[in-house]
C-alpha positions, -999 to +999 in steps of 0.1 A: +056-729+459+067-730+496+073-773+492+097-761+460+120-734+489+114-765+512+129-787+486+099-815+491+096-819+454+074-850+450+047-830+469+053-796+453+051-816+417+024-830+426+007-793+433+022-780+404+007-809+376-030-805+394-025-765+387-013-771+352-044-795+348-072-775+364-053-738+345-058-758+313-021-756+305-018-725+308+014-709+305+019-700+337+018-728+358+038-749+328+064-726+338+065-737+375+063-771+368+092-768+341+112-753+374+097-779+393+109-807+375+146-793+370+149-787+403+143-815+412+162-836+385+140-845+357+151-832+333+137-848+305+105-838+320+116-803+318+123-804+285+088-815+276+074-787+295+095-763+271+085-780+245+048-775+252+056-738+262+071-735+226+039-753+211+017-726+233+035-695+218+021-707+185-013-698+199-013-674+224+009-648+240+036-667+266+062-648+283+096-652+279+105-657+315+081-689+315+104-707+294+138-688+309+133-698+344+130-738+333+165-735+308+182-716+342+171-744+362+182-768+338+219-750+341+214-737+305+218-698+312+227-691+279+195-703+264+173-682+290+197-654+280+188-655+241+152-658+251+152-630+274+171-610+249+154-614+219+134-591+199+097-581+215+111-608+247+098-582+270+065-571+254+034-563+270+029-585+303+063-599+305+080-594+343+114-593+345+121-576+380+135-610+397+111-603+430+083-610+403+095-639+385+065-666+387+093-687+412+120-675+429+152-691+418+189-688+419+198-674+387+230-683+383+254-656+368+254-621+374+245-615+330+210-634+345+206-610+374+215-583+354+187-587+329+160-593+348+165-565+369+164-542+335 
């Protein structure tokens, strides 16, 4: 995480798809890759990331915020906002105090903030 707040994002990607990998997929680390790749301007990379996060919840419990902190990054608050705000979003295992998000990240807009610190 520290070469993501350093902004050396070839190395921290690198990290981050060798974690994804050796985790399995697991939601977690797809999360911080997701970030990882909006950050740093691949979006369409992002996007794929989201897409297998979606594909995930299918199978097996994935928190909200995995998927909110890559739409954020991406510049699409609103769509982190719905997902955050939806029915059961904040079930069992889901951290939404921002010191706990899995990266820290600007969030944006206050309504972001806001709701995370709820």
């Amino acid at each position: 995480m520290a070469y993501l707040e350093e902004k050396n994002y070839t190395q921290a990607i690198a990290n981050l798809e060798q974690a994804v990998q050796l985790s399995g997929e697991a939601p977690g680390p797809l999360g911080h890759l997701g970030y990882g790749y909006a950050v740093s301007g691949r979006r369409r990379d992002a996007e794929e990331v989201l897409s297998k996060l979606r594909q995930l919840s299918g199978r097996q419990r994935v928190s909200p915020l995995n998927s909110a902190i890559v739409y954020v990054s991406l510049g699409e608050t609103n769509r982190a906002l719905d997902l955050l705000e939806q029915p059961g979003g904040r079930g069992r295992g889901t951290r939404l105090a921002e010191n706990d998000t899995p990266v820290r990240f600007d969030t944006g807009t206050s309504e972001v903030s806001d709701l995370l610190k709820k």
